[in-house]
Structures are given as structure tokens and as C-alpha cells.
C-alpha positions as CSV (number, residue, x, y, z in Angstrom):
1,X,-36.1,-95.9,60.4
2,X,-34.3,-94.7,57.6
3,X,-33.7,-91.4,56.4
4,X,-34.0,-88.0,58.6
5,X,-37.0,-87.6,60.8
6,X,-38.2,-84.2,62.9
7,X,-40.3,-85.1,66.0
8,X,-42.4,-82.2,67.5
9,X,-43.8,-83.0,71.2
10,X,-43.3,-81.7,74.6
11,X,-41.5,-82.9,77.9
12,X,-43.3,-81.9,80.1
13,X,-45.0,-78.4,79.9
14,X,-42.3,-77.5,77.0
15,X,-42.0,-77.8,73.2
16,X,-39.4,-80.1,72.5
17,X,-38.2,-81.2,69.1
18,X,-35.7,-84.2,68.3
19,X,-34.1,-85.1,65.1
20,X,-33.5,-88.3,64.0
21,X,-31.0,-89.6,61.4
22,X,-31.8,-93.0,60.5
23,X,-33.2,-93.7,63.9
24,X,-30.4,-92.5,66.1
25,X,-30.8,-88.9,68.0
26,X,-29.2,-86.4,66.1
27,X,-30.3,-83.4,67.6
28,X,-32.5,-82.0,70.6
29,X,-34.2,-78.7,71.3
30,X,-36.1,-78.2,74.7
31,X,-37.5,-75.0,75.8
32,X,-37.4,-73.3,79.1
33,X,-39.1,-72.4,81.8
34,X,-41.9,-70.0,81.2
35,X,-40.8,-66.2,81.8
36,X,-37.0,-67.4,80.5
37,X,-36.5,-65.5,77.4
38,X,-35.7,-68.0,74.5
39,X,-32.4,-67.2,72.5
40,X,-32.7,-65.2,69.5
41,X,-35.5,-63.0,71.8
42,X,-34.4,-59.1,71.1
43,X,-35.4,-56.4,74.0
44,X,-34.5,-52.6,74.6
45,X,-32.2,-53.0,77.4
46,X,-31.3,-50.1,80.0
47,X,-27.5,-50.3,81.0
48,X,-28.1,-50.4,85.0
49,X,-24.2,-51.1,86.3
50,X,-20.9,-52.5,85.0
51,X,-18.9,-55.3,86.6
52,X,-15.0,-54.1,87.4
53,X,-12.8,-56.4,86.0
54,X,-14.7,-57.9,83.8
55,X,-15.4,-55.1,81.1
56,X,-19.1,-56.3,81.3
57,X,-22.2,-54.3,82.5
58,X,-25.9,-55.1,84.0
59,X,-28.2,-54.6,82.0
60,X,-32.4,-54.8,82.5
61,X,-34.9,-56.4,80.4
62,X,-38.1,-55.6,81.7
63,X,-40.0,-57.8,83.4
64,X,-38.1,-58.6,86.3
65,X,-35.2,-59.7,84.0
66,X,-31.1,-58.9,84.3
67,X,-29.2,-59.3,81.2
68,X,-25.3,-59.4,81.5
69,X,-23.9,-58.0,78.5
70,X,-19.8,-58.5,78.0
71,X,-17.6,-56.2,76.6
72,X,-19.8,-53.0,77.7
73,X,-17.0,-50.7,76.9
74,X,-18.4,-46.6,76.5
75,X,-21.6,-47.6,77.6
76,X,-23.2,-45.6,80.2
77,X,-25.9,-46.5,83.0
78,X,-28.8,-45.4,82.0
79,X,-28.5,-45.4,77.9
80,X,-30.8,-48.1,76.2
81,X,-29.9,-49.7,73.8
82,X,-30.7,-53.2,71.6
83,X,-29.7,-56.2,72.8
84,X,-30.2,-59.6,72.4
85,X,-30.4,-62.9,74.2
86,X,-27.6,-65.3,73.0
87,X,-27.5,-68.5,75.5
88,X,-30.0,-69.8,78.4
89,X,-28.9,-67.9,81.9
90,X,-27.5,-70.6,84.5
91,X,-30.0,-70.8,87.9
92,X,-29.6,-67.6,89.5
93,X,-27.4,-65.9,87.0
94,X,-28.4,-63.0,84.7
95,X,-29.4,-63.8,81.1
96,X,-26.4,-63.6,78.4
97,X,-27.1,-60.8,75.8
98,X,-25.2,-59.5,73.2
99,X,-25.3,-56.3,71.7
100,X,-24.5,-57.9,67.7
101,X,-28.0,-58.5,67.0
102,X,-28.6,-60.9,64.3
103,X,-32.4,-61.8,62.6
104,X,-32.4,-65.3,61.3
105,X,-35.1,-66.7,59.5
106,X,-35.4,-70.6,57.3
107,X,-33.0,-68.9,54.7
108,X,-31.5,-66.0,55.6
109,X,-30.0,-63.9,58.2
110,X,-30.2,-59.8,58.2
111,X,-27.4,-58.4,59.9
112,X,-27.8,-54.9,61.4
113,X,-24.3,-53.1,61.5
114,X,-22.8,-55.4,58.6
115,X,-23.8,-54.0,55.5
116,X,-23.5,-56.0,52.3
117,X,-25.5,-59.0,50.5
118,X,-23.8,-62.9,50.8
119,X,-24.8,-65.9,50.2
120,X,-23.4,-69.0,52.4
121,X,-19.9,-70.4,51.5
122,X,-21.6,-73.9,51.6
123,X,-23.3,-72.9,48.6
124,X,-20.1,-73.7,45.8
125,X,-21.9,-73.3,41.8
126,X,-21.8,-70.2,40.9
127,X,-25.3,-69.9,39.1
128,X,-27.1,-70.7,42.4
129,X,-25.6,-68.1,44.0
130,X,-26.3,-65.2,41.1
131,X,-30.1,-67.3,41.2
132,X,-29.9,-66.4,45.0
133,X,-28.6,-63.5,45.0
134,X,-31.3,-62.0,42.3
135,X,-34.1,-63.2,44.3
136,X,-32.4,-61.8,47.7
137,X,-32.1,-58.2,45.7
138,X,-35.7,-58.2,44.2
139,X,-36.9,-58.4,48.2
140,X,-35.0,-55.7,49.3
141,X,-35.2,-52.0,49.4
142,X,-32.5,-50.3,46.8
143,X,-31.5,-48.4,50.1
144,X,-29.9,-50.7,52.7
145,X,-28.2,-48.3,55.0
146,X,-25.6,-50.0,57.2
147,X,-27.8,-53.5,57.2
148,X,-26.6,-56.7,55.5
149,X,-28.5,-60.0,54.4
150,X,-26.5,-63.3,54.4
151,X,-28.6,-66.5,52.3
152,X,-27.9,-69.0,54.4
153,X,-27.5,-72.6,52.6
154,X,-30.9,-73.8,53.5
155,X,-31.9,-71.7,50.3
156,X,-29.9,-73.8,48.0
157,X,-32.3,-75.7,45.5
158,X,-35.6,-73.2,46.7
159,X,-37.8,-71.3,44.8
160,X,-36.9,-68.0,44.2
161,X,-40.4,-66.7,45.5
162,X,-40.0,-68.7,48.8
163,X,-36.5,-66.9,49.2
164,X,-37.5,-63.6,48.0
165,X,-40.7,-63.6,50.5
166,X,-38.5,-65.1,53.4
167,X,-36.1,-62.2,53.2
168,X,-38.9,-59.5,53.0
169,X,-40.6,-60.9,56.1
170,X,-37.0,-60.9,57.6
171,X,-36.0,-57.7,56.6
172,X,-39.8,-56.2,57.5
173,X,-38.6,-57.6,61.4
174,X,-35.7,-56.0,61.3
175,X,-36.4,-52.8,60.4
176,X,-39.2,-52.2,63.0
177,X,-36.6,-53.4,65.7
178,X,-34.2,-51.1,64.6
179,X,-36.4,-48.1,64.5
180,X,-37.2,-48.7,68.2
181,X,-36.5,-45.1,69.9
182,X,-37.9,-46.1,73.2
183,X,-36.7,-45.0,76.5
184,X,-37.8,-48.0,78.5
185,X,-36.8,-52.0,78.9
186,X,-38.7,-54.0,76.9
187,X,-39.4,-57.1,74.9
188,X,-39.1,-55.8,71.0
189,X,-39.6,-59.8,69.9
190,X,-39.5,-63.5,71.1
191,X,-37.5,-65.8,70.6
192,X,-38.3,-68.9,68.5
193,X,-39.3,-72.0,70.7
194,X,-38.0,-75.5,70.0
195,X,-40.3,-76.2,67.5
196,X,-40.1,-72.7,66.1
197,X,-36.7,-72.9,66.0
198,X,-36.5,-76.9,64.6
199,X,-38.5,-75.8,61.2
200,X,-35.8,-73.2,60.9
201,X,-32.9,-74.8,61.5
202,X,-33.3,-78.4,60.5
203,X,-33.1,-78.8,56.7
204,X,-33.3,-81.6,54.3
205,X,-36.0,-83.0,56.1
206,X,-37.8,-86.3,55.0
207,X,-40.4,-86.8,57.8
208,X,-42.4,-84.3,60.4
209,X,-43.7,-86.7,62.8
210,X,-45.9,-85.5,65.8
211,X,-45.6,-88.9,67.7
212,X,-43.4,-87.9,71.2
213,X,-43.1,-92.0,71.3
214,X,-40.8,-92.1,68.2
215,X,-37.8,-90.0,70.5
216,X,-39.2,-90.6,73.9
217,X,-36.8,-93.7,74.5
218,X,-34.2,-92.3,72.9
219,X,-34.6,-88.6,75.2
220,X,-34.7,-90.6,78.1
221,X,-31.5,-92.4,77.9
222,X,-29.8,-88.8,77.8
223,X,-30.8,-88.4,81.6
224,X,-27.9,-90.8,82.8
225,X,-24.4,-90.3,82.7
226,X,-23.1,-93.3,80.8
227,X,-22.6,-93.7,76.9
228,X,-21.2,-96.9,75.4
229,X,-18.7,-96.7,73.1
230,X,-16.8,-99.5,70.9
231,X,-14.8,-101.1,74.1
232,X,-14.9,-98.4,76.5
233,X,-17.6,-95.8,78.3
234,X,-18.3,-92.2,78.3
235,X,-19.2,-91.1,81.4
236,X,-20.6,-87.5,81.6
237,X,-21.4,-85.4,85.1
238,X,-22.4,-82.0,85.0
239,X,-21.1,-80.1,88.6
240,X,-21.8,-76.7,89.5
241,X,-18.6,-75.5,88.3
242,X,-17.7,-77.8,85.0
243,X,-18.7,-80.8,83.3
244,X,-16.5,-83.5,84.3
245,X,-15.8,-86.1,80.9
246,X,-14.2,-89.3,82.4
247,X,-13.3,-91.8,79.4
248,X,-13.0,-95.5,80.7
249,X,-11.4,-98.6,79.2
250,X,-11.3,-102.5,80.5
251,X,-8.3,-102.8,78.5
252,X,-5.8,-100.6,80.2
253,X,-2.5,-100.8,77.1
254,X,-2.1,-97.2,75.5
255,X,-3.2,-98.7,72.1
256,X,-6.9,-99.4,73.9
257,X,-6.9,-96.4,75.3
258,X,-6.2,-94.5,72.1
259,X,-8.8,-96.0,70.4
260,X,-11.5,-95.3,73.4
261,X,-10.3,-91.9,73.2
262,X,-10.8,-91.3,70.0
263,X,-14.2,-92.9,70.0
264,X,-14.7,-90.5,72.0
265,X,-13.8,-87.3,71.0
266,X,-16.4,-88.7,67.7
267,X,-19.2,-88.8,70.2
268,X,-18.6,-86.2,72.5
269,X,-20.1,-83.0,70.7
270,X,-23.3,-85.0,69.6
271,X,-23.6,-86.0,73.5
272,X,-22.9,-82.4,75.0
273,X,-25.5,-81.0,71.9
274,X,-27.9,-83.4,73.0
275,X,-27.7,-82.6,76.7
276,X,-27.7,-79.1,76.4
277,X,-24.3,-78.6,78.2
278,X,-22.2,-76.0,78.1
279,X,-19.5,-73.9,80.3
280,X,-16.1,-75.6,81.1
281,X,-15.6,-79.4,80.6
282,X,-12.6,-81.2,81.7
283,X,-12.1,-84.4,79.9
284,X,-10.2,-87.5,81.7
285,X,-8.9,-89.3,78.9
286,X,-8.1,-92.9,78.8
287,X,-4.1,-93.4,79.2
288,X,-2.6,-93.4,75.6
289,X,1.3,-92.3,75.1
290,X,1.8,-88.5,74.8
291,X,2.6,-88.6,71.5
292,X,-0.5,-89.6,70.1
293,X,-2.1,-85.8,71.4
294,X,-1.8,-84.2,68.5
295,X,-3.7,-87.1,66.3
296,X,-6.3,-86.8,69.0
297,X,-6.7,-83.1,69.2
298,X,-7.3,-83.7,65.1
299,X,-10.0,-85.8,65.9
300,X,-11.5,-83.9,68.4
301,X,-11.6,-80.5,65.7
302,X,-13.0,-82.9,63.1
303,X,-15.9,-84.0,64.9
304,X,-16.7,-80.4,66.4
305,X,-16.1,-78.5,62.7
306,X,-20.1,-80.1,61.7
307,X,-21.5,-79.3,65.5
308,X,-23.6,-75.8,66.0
309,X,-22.9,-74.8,69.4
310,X,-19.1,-72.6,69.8
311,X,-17.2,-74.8,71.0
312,X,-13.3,-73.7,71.7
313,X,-10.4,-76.2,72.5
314,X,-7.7,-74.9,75.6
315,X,-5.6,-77.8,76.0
316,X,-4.1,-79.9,78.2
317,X,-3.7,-79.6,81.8
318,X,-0.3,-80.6,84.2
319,X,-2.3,-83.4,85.2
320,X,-3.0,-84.6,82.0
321,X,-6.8,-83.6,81.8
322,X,-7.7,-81.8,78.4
323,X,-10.5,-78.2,78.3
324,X,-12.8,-77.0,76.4
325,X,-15.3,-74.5,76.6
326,X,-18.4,-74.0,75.3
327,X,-21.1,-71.8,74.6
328,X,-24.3,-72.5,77.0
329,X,-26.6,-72.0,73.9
330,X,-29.2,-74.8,75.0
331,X,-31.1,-75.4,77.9
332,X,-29.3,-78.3,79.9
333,X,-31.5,-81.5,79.9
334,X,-31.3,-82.3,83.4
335,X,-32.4,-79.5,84.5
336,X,-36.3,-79.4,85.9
């Protein structure tokens, strides 16, 4: 099938939502288990503890839920304060939370603590962003205080009114989370689920489809560790510790295993956004002279700069694995 394609079913007893580019899995969003707070959810948090030597602090939710909040610096147990959930917790872990709470809506984001109004620098001509911009201001009270609205480029090419309403609604949100003054952990508001958070995400859209079958094949293939690339195979094992990458080539001369590797690093972030896997991932590279590194460690950027999920490159190990890390903002696949 040709063109871009958002499915909208459920695995199991969660919301699931896949996108499709001309057939071929793109994207994947599958929600939790009930009772796990989605990302993006924003609750009143009570600072319960800190953790020495690691500058972070407990922190509870309500409800039977920990947050872990990093870089608690000058907070105090006891003192609420906002927070919100930025990734999915690992089994038996406290939930990641952040104390930069953002509000993001189809076309823009409100930014509590960064004052200003900006438009996306995907957004180049001018015009638009004055057209934008206009709209954005028209929405918005003439006093702001210290809270700041980004347009985010899905907004390039829509109707003023559509923005303008968007950011209100956004802003509206916003302002009743920030008034908060209570004393007591608790959920302030949800999280989008995956198909929540697919119709704001995913733009330029061709087809909605609500037909699981179109991306069940596709899902399904995700569940075992072996990719095929042009000559070689991607194997990918999540461990308790780190997802292991192990790159493997019939051919064994350098030349072959340059080009498996960099066939590689094109496919890797798609695979690891489609399987929800994040943390620390050691890659085992096909054997390729050391002076082809750097031309690899291009690649790798290139494919990651279009990915969505915070990925950081660390580098090469004495035995010649190479690191990253990356943000655990999905739910892993494989897990039940």
C-alpha cells in the first residue's frame, strides 16, 4: 500500500497504534499495563527521600506509585511539587518523572517556566510563521507570566482557527495544572494512550484504518530477534542489564562487513523505536578496518537525527563493541 497509513487496534487488552509508510512499519505505540501511568501523565508529587550519590530523590504519586525524580537538588522531603512522567518504569523500578513539565497538544506545546512564543525551526517561510504566530497570539491571554507556547510544525499549512483553538484548549490545561496548591499526591492529568497519543503525533496522514490485520503481521515479526539486512543479519536481545546488538555477515572481508554495518546502523533506530527498547545497548559490529569508524559513526547520527526517542552515542569499547544509550520512552514489546 502506498502512501502513509495510521492503524488503531489493540494487542491484547491495550491500545496499540502502528504507522505504516508505504506498507512497511514505521512506527509503533503500545500502551501499558493498567494502573502504569502513561508518559506525558502530570501528578502533584510529595518528595518522600533522596538517593546518596545519585543527586536523585523518591518521590510519591498516589496511588500506590513511586516516581524517581533525578537531579532533586534543594528539594526537601515532604514539599510537593509538579512532576511529570517522562518514560515507562522498568519491572520493579519506580516511574521516571521530571520536574520540566511540558503540555503538548497536535500543534503546540506550552511550556511552564520558559516564557516566550516560537514557532518550530522546521517551519522555514517566513509568512507562515507571522500566519502562525498571529493565530498563536489571538488564543492567548496578553498576560503570560513566566509560561511559553512553542507551534510545533504540525501547524504548518492549518487553519488559523484550528491553531488558535488548539492552543487555547492547551493553554486552558495548563493553567489549571499550574494553579494546583494541593498538599497531597495526586494525578492532576493522564497521559495520552497510544491512540491518543498517534492522532497527536503522527502527521501528514493519508489513511486512519481500524483494521488490526493491516499491522498484525507486521507487529508480530518484531517479537523475534533477527532482522535481515542486504547480506548480513541484525540480531537484537534485550537482557536485564543492556540490549545486546550482534551484526552478522557470511562474508567475513572488512569490505562486507562495512557494508553490513552500515546497513545497520540505517535500521537500527527504526528497530529499537519499534520494539520499545531503551537503556544501554552494546552493538557487536561486523569486523571492518578501524579506519572506517568515523564514516560509520556518521551514519549512525544520520539515521538517528529523524528518530523521536533521545538517543546519545558513547563510543567504542577496548574490545571493540560500540554504546549508546537511550531514553526508555516506550513500553518494550516483549514485555507481557
Amino acid at each position: 500500500m502506498k502512501g502513509t497509513q495510521v492503524v488503531l487496534g489493540r494487542i491484547g487488552d491495550r491500545a496499540a497504534a502502528a504507522l505504516l509508510r508505504d506498507g512497511r512499519l514505521d512506527d509503533l505505540l503500545v500502551d501499558g499495563p493498567e494502573g502504569e501511568p502513561a508518559p506525558g501523565a502530570i501528578f502533584r508529587g510529595i518528595c518522600d527521600r533522596p538517593v546518596k550519590g545519585q543527586g536523585g530523590m523518591f518521590v510519591r504519586l498516589g496511588g500506590g506509585l513511586t516516581g524517581f525524580l533525578r537531579g532533586a537538588k534543594g528539594r526537601r522531603p515532604g514539599e510537593p511539587m509538579l512532576v511529570q512522567v517522562s518514560g515507562h518504569a522498568e519491572p520493579g523500578k519506580a516511574v521516571p518523572v521530571t520536574d520540566r513539565v511540558l503540555l503538548r497538544s497536535r500543534f503546540c506545546i506550552v511550556t511552564p517556566g520558559a516564557p516566550g512564543l516560537n514557532v518550530a525551526r522546521s517551519i522555514a517561510d517566513e509568512e507562515e510563521r507571522d500566519r502562525l504566530l498571529e493565530a498563536a497570539h489571538d488564543a492567548l491571554p496578553e498576560d503570560r507570566g513566566t509560561t511559553g507556547v512553542i507551534l510545533r510544525s504540525a501547524a504548518e499549512g492549518t487553519d488559523g482557527d484550528a491553531v488558535a483553538d488548539d492552543v487555547a484548549a492547551t493553554w486552558e490545561a495548563a493553567a489549571q495544572v499550574l494553579a494546583d496548591d494541593g498538599r497531597e499526591a495526586e494525578l492532576l492529568l493522564d497521559g495520552p494512550d497510544a491512540h491518543e497519543a498517534a492522532w497527536r503525533d503522527w502527521s501528514d496522514v493519508d489513511s486512519v484504518s481500524e483494521d488490526w490485520d493491516d499491522a498484525a503481521d507486521l507487529v508480530e515479526a518484531l517479537r523475534g530477534p533477527e532482522v535481515a539486512l542486504s547480506g548480513a543479519m541484525l540480531f537484537i536481545e534485550p537482557t536485564r542489564a543492556l540490549i545486546a546488538v550482534d551484526v552478522n555477515t557470511a562474508d567475513a572481508s572488512p569490505a562486507a562487513g562495512l557494508r553490513a554495518n552500515l546497513a545497520a546502523a540505517r535500521e537500527l533506530p527504526r528497530q529499537l523505536r519499534l520494539r520499545g527498547l531503551g537503556g544501554q545497548i552494546v552493538l557487536d559490529l561486523a569486523p571492518m578496518a578501524k579506519g572506517e569508524r568515523k564514516g560509520w559513526e556518521a551514519a549512525m547520527r544520520g539515521a538517528l537525527r529523524g528518530d523521536p526517542v533521545e538517543t546519545s552515542l558513547i563510543g567504542w569499547t577496548p574490545l571493540g563493541h560500540y554504546e549508546l544509550t537511550r531514553k526508555r520512552a516506550r513500553r518494550p514489546l516483549e514485555l507481557p
